[in-house]
C-alpha positions in Angstrom: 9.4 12.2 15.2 8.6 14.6 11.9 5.0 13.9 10.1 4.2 15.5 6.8 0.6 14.8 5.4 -1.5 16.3 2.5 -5.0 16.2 1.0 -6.0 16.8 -2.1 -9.4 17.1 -4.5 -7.7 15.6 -7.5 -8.7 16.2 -10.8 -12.3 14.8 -11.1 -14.2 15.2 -7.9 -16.6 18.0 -6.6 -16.0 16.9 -3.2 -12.6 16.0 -0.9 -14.2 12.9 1.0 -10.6 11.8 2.7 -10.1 13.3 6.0 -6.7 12.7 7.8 -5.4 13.6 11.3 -1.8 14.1 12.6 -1.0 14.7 16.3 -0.8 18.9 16.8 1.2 18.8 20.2 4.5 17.2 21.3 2.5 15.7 24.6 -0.1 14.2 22.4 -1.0 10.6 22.0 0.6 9.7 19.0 -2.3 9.1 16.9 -2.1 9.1 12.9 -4.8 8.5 10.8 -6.5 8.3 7.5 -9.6 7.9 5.9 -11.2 7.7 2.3 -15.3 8.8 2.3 -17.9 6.8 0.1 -21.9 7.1 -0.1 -24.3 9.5 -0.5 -24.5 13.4 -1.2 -21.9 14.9 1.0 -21.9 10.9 3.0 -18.2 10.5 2.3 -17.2 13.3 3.5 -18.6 13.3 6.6 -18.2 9.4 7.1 -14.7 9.6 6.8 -14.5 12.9 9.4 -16.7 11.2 11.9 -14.7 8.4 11.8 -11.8 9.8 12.7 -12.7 12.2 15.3 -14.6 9.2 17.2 -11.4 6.7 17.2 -9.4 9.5 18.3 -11.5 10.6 21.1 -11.6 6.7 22.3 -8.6 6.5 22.4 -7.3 9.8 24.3 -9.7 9.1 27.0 -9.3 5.5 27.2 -5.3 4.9 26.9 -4.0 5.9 30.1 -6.7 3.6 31.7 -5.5 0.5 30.7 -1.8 -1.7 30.8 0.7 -0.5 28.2 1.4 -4.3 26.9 0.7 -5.4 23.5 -2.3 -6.9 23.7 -4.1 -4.3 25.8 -3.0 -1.2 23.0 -4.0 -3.9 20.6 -7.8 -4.7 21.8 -7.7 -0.5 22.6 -7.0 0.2 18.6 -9.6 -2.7 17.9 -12.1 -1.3 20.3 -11.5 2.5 19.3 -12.7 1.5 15.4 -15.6 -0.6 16.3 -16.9 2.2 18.3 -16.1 4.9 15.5 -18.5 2.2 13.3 -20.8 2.1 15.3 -21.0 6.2 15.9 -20.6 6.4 12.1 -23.7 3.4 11.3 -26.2 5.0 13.6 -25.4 8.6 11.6 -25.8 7.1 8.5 -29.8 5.5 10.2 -30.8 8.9 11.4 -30.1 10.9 8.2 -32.0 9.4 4.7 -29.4 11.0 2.9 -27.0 9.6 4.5 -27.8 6.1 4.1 -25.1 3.6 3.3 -22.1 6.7 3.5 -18.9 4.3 4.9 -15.5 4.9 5.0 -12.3 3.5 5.1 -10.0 3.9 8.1 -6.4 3.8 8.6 -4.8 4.0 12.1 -1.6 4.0 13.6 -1.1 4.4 17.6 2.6 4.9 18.1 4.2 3.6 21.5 7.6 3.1 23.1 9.5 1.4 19.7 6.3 0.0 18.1 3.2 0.6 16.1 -0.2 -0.6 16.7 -2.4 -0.7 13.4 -5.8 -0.7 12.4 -7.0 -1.1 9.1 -10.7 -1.5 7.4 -10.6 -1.0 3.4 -8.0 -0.5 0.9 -6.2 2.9 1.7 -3.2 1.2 2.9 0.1 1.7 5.3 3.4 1.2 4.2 7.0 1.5 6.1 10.1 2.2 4.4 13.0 0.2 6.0 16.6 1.2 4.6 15.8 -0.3 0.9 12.5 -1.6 1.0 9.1 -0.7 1.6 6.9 -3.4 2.8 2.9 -2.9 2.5 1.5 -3.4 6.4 -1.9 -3.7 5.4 -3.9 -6.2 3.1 -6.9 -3.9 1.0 -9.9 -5.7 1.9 -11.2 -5.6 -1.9 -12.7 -8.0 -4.2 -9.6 -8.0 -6.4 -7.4 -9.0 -3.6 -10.1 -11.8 -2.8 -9.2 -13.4 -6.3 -5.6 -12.4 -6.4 -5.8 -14.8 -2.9 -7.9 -16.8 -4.3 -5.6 -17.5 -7.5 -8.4 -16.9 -9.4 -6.5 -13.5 -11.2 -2.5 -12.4 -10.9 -1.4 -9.2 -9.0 -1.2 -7.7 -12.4 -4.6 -8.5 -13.8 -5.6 -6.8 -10.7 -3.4 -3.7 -11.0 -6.5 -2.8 -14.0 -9.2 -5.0 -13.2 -12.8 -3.4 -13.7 -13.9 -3.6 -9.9 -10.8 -2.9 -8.2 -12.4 -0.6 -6.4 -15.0 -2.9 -5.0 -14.5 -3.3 -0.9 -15.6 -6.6 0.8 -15.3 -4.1 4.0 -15.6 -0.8 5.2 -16.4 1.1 7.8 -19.9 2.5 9.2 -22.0 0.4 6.4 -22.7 -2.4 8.8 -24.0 -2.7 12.3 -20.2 -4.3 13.0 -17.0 -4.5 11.7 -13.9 -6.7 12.5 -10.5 -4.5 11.8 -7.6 -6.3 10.9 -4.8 -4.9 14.3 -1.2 -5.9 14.0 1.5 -4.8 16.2 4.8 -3.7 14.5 8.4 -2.1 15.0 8.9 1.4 14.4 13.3 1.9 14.8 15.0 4.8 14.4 15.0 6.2 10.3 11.8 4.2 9.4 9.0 5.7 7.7 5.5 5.4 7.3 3.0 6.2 4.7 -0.4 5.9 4.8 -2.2 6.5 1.5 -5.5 6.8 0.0 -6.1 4.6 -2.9 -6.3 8.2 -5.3 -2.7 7.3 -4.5 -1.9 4.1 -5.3 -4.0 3.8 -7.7 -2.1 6.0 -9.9 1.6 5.5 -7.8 4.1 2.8 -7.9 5.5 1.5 -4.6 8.5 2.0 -5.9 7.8 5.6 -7.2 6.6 5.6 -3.3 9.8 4.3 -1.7 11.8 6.6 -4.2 10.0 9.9 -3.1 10.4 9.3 0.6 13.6 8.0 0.2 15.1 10.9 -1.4 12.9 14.0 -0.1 10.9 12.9 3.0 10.3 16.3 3.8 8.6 16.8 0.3 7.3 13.7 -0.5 3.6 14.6 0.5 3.2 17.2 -2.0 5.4 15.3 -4.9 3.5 12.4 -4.4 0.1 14.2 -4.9 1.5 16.1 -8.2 2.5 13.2 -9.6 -0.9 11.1 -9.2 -2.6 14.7 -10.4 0.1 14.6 -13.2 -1.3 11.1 -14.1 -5.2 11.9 -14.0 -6.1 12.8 -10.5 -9.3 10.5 -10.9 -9.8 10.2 -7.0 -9.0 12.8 -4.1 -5.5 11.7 -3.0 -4.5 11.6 0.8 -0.8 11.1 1.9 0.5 10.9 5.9 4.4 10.0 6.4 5.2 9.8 9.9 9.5 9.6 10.1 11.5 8.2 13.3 13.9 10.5 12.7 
């Protein structure tokens, strides 16, 4: 297993307010994750760090105490973000500046031949399969609400004045419910997950190019290019490969 991942500011932000984490050990749970920051002076920032280090801490103490079927990792990935909500909700209550920070959150809990995912915003998680990539996660936005509703097309929402609107996120409410699917992970699959400083300014094909031809320097590719095209967001890319 080879992971590659890179942050950075873009061109039009003060502040990096994505966090990511990759596993640093080869006898570490293999935890990868991503977040993108909203809210507040500094809020983001530390939303989307606080976040992170709180589902990863549930988990590490919590996995080997349970059964390693599919629906027990599941409830565990489910579990470990409603706590990092809640850790991140009651920060955002006992600092005034910090009121109404909330991130998104990305994770991926890799085990045996399978992936367990949990997702709350619009970064999103892709795996590239021999020729296609296939998007894992659905952006809980209000664009996507219409695109589902039939109320606009995919491409109306590709430039749509409030794409960047969430319908959910995490830490801005007392609860949250993650979307957690379970998913196969074979041998030469790739993963992305991506910030939407990303794909806001990416193709998924430009995506499944990339990776495809140069997964080892995809990461930083990927960033120039969205920098190339404005860098209006920070821009935060993981690619885990089952090599």
């Amino acid at each position: 297993m080879k992971c590659f991942a890179k942050t950075d500011l873009g061109k039009a932000r003060e502040l990096n307010e994505d966090s990511y984490y990759i596993p640093t050990e080869e006898n570490e749970l293999r935890i990868y994750m991503l977040a993108d920051g909203m809210g507040g002076y500094n809020g983001g920032e530390i939303a989307s760090k606080l976040a992170i280090d709180s589902a990863r801490k549930y988990l590490t103490n919590n996995f080997n105490t349970i059964p390693h079927d599919r629906i027990n990792i599941e409830e565990l990935v489910r579990s470990s973000m409603e706590y990092a909500n809640m850790v991140v909700f009651e920060k955002s209550k006992e600092v005034p500046e910090l009121e109404g920070m909330g991130t998104t959150l990305e994770l991926v809990l890799g085990y045996g031949n399978k992936i367990y995912i949990g997702h709350v915003g619009d970064s999103r998680i892709y795996r590239v399969r021999k020729n296609i990539i296939r998007k894992l996660t659905t952006d809980h936005s209000y664009v996507e609400k219409l695109v589902k509703e039939g109320t606009i097309t995919r491409e109306e929402a590709e430039n749509h004045p409030k794409k960047n609107m969430l319908m959910k996120a995490l830490g801005c409410t007392p609860y949250v419910e993650p979307d957690v699917t379970t998913k196969g992970f074979l041998k030469g699959d790739k993963l992305v997950l991506t910030s939407d400083g990303l794909t806001n300014m990416v193709t998924n094909q430009e995506i499944y190019d990339l990776v495809t031809n140069d997964v080892e320097n995809a990461t930083t590719k990927l960033v120039e290019l969205a920098n190339n095209r404005g860098g209006y967001d920070n821009i935060t890319v993981v690619i885990v490969y089952n090599d």
